[in-house]
C-alpha positions in Angstrom: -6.5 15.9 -8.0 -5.2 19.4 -8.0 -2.6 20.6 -5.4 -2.0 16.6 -4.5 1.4 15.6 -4.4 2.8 12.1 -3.4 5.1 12.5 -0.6 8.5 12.4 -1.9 9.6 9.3 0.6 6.6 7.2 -0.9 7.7 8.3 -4.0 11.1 7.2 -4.2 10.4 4.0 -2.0 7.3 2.8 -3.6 6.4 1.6 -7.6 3.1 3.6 -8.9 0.6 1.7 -10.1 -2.6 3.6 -10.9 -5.3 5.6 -9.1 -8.5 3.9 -8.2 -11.6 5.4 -5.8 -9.8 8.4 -5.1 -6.5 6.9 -4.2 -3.3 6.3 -5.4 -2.0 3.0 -5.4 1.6 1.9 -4.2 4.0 -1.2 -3.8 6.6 -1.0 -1.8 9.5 -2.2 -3.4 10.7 -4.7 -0.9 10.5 -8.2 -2.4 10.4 -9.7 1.0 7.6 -8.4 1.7 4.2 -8.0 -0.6 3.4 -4.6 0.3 0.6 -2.0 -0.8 0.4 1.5 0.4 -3.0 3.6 -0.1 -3.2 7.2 -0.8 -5.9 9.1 -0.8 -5.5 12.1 -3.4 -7.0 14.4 -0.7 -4.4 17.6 -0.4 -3.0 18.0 3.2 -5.2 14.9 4.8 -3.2 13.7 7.7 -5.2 11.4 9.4 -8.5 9.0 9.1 -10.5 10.9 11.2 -10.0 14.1 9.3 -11.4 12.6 5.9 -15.3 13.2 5.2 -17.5 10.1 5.8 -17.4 9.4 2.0 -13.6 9.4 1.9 -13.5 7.4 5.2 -15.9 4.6 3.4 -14.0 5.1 -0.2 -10.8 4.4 1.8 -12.0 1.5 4.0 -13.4 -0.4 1.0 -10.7 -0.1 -1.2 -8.4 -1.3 2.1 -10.7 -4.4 2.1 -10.6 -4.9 -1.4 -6.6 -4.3 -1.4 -6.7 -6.8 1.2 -8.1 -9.5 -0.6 -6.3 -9.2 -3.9 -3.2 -9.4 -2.3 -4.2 -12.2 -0.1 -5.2 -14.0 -2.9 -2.6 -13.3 -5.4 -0.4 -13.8 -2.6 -1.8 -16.8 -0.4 -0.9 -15.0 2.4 -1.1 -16.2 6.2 -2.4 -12.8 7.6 -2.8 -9.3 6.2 -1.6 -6.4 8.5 -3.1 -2.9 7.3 -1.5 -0.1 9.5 -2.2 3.6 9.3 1.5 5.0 11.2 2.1 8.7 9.5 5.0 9.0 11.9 7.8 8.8 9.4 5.6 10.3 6.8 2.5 12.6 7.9 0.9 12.5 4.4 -2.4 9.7 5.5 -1.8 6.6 3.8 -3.2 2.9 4.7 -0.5 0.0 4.8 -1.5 -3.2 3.6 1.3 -6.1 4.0 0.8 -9.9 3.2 2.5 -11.7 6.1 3.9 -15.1 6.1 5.4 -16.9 9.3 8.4 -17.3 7.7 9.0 -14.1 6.6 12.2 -11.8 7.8 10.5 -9.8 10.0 7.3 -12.7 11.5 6.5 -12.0 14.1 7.4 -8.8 14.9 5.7 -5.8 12.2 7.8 -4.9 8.9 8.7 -0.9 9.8 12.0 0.0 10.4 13.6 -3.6 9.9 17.3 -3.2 8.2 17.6 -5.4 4.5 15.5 -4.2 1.9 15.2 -6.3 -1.2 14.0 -4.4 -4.4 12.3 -6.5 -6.4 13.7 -8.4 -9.3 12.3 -6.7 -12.5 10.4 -9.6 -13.7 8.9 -10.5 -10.5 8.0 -6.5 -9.9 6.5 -7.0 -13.2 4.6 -9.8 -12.3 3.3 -8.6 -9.4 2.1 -5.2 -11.1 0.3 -7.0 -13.6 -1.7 -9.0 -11.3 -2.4 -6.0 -8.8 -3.2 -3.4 -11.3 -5.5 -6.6 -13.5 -7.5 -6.9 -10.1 -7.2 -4.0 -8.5 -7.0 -0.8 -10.8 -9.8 0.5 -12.7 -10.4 2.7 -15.7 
């Protein structure tokens, strides 16, 4: 979309891995956690309740649908979608497959200290199976 650019800190902490419904699709790479950020490719859009009620419907599907690949793919425990902005204001959904015996359980994933890029074959991996589920044309 014209005049949309990725915030640099989701840039350089996240892999890109396509655009679908309007938003761009991100995984964190922290290999402790499986963890998809959404954003919408809406210039300047802050927050959920600024976005027209097609974007606000465009959004919440694809944060169900996000939810369910990456439960499945991942077999997760719980799924914890989050929508913070207060590190970076650019509106984006988080969607993190949880496990109880995860680093961070039970307490959320923000700010915790250890990040684990992912080993190139399992980021790999991982981005095939998202993008062959999730990603469209």
């Amino acid at each position: 979309m014209a005049n949309f650019e990725l915030h640099p800190r989701l840039a350089q902490d996240c892999h890109f891995l396509g655009v679908t419904q309007g938003s761009q699709i991100l995984l964190m790479d922290d290999a402790r956690f499986p963890w998809m950020i959404l954003v919408p490719e809406i210039p300047d859009a802050l927050e959920l309740h600024e976005l027209s009620d097609a974007a606000f419907a465009g959004l919440t599907y694809l944060v169900r649908e996000t939810s369910e690949v990456l439960k499945r793919i991942t077999e997760a425990e719980k799924i914890n979608v989050a929508a913070l902005g207060n590190q970076v204001p650019q509106l984006h959904v988080h969607v993190v497959a949880r496990f109880s015996s995860d680093d961070a359980w039970p307490q959320p994933v923000w700010g915790l200290d250890g990040k684990r890029p992912y080993e190139k074959k399992t980021l790999r991996q991982l981005e095939g199976e998202i993008s062959k589920e999730l990603i469209t044309a």
